[in-house]
N, C-alpha and C positions, 0 to 999 in steps of 0.2 A: 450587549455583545461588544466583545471590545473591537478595536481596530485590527488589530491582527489578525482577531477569529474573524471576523468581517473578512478579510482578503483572504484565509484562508478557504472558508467557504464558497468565497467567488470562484479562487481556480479549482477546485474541485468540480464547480456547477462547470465552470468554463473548459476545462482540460478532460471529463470524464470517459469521454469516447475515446480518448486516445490512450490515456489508462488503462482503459481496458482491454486493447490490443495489447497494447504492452504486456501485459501482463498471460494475455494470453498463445503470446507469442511465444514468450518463454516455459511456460509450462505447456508436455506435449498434450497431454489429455483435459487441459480447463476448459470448463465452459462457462457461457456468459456465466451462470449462478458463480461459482468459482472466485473469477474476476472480481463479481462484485462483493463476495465477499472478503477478498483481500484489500481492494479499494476500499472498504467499509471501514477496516481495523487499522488499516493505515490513516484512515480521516479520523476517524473517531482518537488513536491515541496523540495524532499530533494535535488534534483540537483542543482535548483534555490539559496537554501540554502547553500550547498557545500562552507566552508570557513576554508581557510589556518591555517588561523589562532589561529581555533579552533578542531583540529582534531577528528573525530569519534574513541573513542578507539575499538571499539566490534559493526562493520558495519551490522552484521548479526543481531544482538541482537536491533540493531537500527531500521535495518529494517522492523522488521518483529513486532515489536511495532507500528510500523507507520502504519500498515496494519491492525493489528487487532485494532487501534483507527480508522481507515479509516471504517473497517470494524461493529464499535460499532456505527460509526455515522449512516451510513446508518442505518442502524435497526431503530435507534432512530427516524429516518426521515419516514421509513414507519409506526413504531407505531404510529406516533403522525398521519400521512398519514390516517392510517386506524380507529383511534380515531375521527376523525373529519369527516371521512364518514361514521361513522356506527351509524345507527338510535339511 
């Protein structure tokens, strides 16, 4: 594991409760499951992503961008969701 994904994983372990408020703050109807699946796809693509060679200055600041775009698409998916089912 390289250094990156190494701190990467830390704030995850170390920040995940408050993620998951977050996250549930902003969506009216998430639940924990929800949360953590938004938290999951946000860890898993920036891990995927994680490159030496480009380091993250401000990990927190990255983070929690990638959550609330994680978090603007889904909306976007059940408006369009509920547009297309409602009479």
């Amino acid at each position: 594991m390289t250094e990156s994904a190494l701190k990467i994983a830390e704030f995850f372990t170390r920040e995940y409760l408050k993620m998951s408020r977050y996250v549930r703050g902003r969506i009216e109807d998430a639940s924990y499951r929800d949360s953590e699946d938004i938290i999951q796809d946000v860890f898993a693509g920036i891990f995927e992503a994680a490159d030496v060679s480009r380091p993250i200055e401000n990990l927190g600041a990255y983070i929690y961008r990638a959550l609330r775009n994680r978090i603007v698409d889904l909306l976007r998916s059940r408006k369009t969701l509920l547009s297309i089912d409602a009479p």
